[in-house]
Each structure stands twice: as C-alpha cells, then as structure tokens.
C-alpha positions as CSV (number, residue, x, y, z in Angstrom):
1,X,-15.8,9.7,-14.4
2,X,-12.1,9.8,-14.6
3,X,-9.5,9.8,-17.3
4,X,-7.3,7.1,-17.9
5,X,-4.0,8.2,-18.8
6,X,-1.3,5.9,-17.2
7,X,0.6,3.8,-18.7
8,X,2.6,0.7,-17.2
9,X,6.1,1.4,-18.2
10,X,6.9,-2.6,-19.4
11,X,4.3,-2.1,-21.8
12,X,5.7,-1.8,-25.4
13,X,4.5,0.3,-27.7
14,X,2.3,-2.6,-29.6
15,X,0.1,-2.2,-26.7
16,X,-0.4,1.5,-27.5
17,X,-1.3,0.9,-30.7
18,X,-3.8,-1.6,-29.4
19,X,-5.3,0.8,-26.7
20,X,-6.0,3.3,-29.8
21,X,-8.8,0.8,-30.9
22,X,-11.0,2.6,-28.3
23,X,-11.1,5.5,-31.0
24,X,-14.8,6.0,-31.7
25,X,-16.1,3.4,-29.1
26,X,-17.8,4.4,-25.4
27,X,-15.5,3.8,-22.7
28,X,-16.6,4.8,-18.9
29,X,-14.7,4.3,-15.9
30,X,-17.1,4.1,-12.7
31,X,-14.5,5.2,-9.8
32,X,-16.3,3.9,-6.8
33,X,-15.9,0.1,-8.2
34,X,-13.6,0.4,-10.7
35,X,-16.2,-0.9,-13.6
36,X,-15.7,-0.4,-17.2
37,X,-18.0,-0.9,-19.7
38,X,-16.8,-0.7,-23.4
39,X,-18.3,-1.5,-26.8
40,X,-15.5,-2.7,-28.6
41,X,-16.2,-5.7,-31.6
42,X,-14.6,-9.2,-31.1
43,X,-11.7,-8.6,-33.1
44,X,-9.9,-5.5,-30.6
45,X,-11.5,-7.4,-27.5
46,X,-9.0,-10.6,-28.2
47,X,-6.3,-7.8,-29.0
48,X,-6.5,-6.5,-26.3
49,X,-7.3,-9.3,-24.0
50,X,-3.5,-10.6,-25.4
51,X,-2.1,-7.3,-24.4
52,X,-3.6,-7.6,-21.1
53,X,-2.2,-11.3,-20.9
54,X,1.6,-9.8,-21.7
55,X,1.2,-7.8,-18.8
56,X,-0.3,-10.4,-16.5
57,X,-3.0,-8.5,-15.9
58,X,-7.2,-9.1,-16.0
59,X,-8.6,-7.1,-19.0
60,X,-10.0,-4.5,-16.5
61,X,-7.3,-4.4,-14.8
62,X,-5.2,-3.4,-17.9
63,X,-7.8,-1.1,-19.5
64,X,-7.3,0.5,-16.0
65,X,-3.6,1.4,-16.1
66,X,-3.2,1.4,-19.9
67,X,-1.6,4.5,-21.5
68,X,-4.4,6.7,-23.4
69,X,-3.2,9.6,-24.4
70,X,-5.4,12.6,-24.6
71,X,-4.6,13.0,-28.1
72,X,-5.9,9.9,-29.1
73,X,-9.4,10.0,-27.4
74,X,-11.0,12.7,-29.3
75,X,-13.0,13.4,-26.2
76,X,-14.6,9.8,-26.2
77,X,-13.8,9.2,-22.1
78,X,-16.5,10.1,-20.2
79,X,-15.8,13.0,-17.7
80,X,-18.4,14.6,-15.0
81,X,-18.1,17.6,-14.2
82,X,-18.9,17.2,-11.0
83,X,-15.9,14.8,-9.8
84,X,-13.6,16.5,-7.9
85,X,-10.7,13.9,-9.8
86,X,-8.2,15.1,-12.4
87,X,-6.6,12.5,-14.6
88,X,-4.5,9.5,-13.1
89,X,-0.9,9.6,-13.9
90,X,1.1,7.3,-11.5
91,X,4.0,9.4,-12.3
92,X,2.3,12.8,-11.2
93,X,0.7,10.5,-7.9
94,X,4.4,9.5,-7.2
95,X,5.6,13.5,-7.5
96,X,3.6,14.1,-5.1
97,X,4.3,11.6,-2.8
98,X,7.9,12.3,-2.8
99,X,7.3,16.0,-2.5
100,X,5.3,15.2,1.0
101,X,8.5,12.4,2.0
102,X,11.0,15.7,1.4
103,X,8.9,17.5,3.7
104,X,8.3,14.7,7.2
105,X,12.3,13.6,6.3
106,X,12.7,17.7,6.7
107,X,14.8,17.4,3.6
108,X,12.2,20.5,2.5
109,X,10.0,22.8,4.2
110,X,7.9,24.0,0.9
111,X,4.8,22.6,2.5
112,X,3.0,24.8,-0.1
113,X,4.9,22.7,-3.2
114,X,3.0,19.7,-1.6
115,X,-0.2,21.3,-1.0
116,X,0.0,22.3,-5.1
117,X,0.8,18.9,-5.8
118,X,-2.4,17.8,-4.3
119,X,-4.5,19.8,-5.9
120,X,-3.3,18.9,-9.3
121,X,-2.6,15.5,-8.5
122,X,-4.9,14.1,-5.7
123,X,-8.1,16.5,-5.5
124,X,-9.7,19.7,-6.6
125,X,-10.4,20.4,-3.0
126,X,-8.1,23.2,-1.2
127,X,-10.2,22.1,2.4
128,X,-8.6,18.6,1.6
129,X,-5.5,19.6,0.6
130,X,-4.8,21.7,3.9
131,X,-5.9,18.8,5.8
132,X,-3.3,16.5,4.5
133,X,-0.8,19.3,4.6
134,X,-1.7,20.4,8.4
135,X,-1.5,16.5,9.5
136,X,2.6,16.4,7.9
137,X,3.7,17.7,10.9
138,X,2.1,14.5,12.5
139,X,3.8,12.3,10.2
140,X,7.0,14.1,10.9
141,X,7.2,13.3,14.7
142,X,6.2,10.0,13.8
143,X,8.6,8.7,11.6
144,X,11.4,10.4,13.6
145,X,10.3,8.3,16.1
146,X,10.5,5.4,14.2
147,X,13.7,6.1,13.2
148,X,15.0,6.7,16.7
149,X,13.3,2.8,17.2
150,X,15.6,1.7,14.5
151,X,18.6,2.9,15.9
152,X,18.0,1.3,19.1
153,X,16.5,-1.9,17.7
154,X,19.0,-2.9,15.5
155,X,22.7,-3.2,16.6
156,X,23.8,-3.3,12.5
157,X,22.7,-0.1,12.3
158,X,25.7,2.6,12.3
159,X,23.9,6.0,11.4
160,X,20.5,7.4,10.7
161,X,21.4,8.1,6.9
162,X,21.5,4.3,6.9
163,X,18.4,3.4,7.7
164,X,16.8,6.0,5.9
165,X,18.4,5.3,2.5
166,X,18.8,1.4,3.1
167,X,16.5,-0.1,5.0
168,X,13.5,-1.6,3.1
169,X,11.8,-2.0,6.7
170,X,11.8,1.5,7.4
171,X,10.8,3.2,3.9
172,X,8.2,0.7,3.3
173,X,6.6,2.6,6.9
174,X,7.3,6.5,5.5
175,X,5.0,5.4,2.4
176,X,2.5,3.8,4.9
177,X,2.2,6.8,6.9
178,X,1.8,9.2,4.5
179,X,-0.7,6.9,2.3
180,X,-2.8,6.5,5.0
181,X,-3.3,10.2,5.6
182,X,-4.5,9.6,2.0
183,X,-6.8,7.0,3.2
184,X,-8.6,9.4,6.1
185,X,-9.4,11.7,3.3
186,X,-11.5,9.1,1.8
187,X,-8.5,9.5,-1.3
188,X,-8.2,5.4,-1.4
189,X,-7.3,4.8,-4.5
190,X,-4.6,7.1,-4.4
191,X,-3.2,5.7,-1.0
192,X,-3.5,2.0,-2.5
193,X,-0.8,3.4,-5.7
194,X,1.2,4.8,-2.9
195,X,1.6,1.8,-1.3
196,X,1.9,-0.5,-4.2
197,X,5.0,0.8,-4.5
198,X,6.3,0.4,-1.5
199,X,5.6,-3.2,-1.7
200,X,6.9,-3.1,-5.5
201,X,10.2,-1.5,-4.2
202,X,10.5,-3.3,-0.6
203,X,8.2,-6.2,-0.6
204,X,6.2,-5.3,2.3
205,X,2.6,-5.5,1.6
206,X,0.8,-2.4,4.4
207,X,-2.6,-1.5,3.7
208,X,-2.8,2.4,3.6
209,X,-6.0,1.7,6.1
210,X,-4.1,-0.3,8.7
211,X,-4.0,2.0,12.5
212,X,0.2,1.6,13.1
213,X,0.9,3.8,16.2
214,X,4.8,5.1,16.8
215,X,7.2,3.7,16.8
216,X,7.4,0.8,14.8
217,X,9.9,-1.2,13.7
218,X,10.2,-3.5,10.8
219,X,13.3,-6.0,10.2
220,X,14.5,-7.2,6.7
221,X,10.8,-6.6,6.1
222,X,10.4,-9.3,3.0
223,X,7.5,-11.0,2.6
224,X,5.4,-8.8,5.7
225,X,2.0,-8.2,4.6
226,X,-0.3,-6.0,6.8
227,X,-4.1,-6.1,6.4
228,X,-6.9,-3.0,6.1
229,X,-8.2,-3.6,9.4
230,X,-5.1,-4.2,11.8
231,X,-4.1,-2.4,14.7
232,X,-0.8,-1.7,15.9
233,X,0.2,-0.3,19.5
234,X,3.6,1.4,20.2
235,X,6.8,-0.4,19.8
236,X,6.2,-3.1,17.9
237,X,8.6,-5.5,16.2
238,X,8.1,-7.2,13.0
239,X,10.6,-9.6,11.4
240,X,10.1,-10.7,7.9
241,X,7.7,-13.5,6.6
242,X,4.8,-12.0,9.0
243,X,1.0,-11.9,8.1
244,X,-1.5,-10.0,9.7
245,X,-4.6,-11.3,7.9
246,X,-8.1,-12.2,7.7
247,X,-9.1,-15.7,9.1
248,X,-11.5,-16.2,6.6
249,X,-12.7,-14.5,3.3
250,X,-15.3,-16.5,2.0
251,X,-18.2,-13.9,2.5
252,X,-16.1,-11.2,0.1
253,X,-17.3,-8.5,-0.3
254,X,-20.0,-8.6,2.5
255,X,-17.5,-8.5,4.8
256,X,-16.6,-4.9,4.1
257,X,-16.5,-2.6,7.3
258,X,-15.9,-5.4,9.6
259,X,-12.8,-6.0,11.8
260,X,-11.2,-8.7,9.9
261,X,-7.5,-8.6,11.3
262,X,-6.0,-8.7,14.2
263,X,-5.2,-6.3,16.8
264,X,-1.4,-5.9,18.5
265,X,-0.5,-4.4,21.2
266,X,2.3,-2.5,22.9
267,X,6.1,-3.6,23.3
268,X,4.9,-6.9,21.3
269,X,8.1,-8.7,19.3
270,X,6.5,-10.8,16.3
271,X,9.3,-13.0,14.6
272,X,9.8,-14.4,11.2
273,X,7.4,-16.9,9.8
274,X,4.3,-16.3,11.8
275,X,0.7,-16.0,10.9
276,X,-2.1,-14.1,12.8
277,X,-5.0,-14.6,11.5
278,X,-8.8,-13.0,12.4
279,X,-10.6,-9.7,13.1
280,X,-11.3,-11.3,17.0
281,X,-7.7,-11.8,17.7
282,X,-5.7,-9.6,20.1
283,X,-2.4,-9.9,21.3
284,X,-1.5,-8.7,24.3
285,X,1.1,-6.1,25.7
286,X,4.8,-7.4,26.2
287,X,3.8,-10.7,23.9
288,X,6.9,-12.1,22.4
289,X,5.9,-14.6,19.0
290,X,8.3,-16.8,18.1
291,X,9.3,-17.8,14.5
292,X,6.7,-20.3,12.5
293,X,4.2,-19.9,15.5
294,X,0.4,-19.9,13.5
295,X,-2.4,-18.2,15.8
296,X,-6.1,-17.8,15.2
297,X,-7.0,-16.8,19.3
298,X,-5.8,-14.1,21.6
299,X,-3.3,-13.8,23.7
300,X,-3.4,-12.4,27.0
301,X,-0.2,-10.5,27.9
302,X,3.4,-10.7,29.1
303,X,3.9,-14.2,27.2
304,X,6.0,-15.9,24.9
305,X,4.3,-18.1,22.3
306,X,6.4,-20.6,21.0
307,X,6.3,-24.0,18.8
308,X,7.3,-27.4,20.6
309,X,10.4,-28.1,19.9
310,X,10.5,-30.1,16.4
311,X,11.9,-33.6,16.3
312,X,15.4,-33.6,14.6
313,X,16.2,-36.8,12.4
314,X,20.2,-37.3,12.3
315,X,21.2,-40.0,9.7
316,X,24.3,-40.7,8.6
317,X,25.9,-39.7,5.3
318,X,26.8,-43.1,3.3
C-alpha cells in the first residue's frame, strides 16, 4: 500500500479542506492497478467528486494526486510493510530526476547524491538503486550523441548550450532516457510522472517503455506522441505532429504485452503530420515519410513515401 501525499499545485486550498473528509474513513491504494476503495457517505463523495471536476480530473484520478498530509490522516492509509515504496511526492520524484540529468549532462559527478535520491524517493532497494546508477554512464554517451545529432541536423543551431537549454525536441529525449531506465527496473509509475512532465513542459508525449536507440533527433517536437511498444533504430528524424501508435485498441486491456506499435528503422526521416499506426508495421532503413502521409503497412527500405500531389482550387478574389 502506498501513501498518498501529493498535491497538484492548481489545487486551492478548498480542496484540502475537502480531502480532510477522509478523516476516520478506510482509504487503500492498490499500486499494481491503481484501485481505491473508500467508504466515504454521499455528502463528501459529491464534494469531492466537484473538487475532482475543478481539476479536470476522474475521482480516482484526483484521490490519486490529492494533497494528504500526514498530519491529517491519523494513520488511516493503509501501509504494508512489505512494499518496498515510500510516499509519492512528485516534487521529491522530480529531485531526483534532475539530480540524475546533472549527472548524464556532466553538470555533476555526485553519482552517490542520485543513488540517495533513489532510495528515498524511488525504492528501498540499494541492488536497484546501483543498477540505475551503474546504467548513467549509458545515458551519458547517449545523449551526447544525441546532441552531436542536433548540431548536425539542424542548421539553426549555433551552439550546444542552445539546444540543451532551448530545444523542447531534445529535453523531452533526456527525460525519456532516463525514465526509461526507470521503466527496466519495473519502477513504472515513477518513469510515467517523469515523463508527464516532459510532455507537460515540451508537448511531446514518449512512453518511458518505448526502445529509442542513439542518436535521435526530434524537431520542434509539438504534438509528437511515441507509444509503449515502438522501436527506434539509429538516426532517426522526427518532425512535429508525428504518431507512433496502436492501429487498434478495442481489445484494452487484453492487449497488454503485445507489440502494438510500430517499428523504425535506421537513417529513417519521418516529417510533420504523419501517422504510423500498428504493432506489424516496420519501416525500413533509409525510408524518408513525407508530411500528412498515413500508413498502417510496412515499408521496405531506401524509399520515399509521399501523398499525390493535392488538387489546388485558384479562384479569384471579387
């Protein structure tokens, strides 16, 4: 069981009061699923159903991330002992991420300030916490490379301090590669609060469980949205607008486990607009996609996929 003790930051303090009417009730989180069960009466269930509505949020979605201080429980969260979990607090989570950033942009070397920031943030488990600290070194080749690939991708680009503290492209992939370390571990919900906000501060959406291989490049990088279960070779190129995404979803949940996006290969340029779409699909080396182009099939390599040219209507102003 896990403490809840979170809270969103454009939540007003009404909606602390509110939270506070779990005083004396049975509240239990279930991590694996996310489930909570709570016995609340009718009367703080449509409170708190309208505080979950401010915030745009489902009710268990709210309960979730709500602020409940430790103060104010009195004990009544349900804790194992044998979870290897401390308390969630986004802000701590963040900390730590940041901490391992310093340390693959070699802004730090204190690998053991992000190992410490694991364990009281992340896990319990030292084994864990010097895997994800031995695997940094990884990251840090990686990313260097990726930043080399900017350089030479991107004629705008005048200096390496400029992509690293400007381009949305290139910090949305330093929180995808160190999430997804997170992911390996099994620490999932962890790597998905990681990489929330890098699509909160970039608007690229990359699943901490995608396989991206170095380098990589992303370009303007709005709107880009990168499922679970895609692969990525070396070199790729992705412009803004782009989906990598499942073909269909209409099993849910059953379909957990299977390949459900698509697979891109090396020295592949994918341009704005486009849609790939399918756990089947595989694009082949040295594929150029151009802008708008919607594929469900594979494409066997050294092509250019293209839309026919679109019919242009010229009327006169009157």
């Amino acid at each position: 069981m896990l403490k809840i003790i979170h809270f969103p930051q454009n939540v007003c303090t009404k909606d602390v009061q509110v939270v506070s009417y779990f005083r004396g009730d049975s509240m239990s989180t279930l991590y694996k699923t996310n489930r909570i069960n709570i016995r609340l009466s009718n009367e703080d269930k449509e409170l708190l159903e309208a505080a979950a509505k401010r915030n745009r949020q489902s009710l268990s979605s709210y309960i979730i991330s709500a602020a409940i201080k430790q103060s104010d429980l009195n004990g009544n969260i349900e804790e194992s002992n044998a979870s290897p979990y401390k308390s969630i607090c986004s802000k701590e989570i963040l900390d730590f991420y940041y901490s391992a950033e310093n340390y693959v942009l070699s802004c730090s070397n204190d690998l053991e300030k992000v190992k410490e920031l694991y364990l009281s943030s992340i896990s319990k488990n030292v084994d864990e916490a010097n895997k994800f600290a031995n695997k940094l070194a990884l990251v840090r080749k990686q990313l260097d490379d990726d930043l080399t690939f900017f350089m030479d991708s991107d004629p705008a680009v005048d200096s390496r301090e400029e992509v690293i503290l400007a381009y949305p492209g290139f910090k949305a992939i330093r929180y995808y590669r160190i999430a997804h370390e997170l992911y390996l571990l099994n620490e999932k919900l962890f790597a998905r609060i990681i990489s929330e906000e890098a699509h909160k501060e970039t608007g690229v959406d990359i699943h901490p469980g995608a396989t991206i291989d170095s380098p990589f490049f992303i370009d303007h990088g709005t709107g880009i949205v990168i499922g679970e279960t895609t692969v990525i070779g070396q070199r790729a190129k992705i412009y803004q607008s782009v989906t990598l995404g499942a073909l269909s979803l209409a099993k849910g949940s059953k379909m957990k486990g299977e390949k459900r996006h698509p697979t891109i290969g090396n020295d592949v340029t994918i341009y704005a607009g486009v849609s790939i779409l399918g756990g089947n699909v595989v694009i082949g080396d040295h594929v150029t996609i151009g802008s708008n182009v919607f594929l469900t099939e594979s494409i066997p390599a050294n092509m250019r996929v293209l839309n026919s040219k679109p019919e242009l209507v010229l009327q006169e102003r009157k």
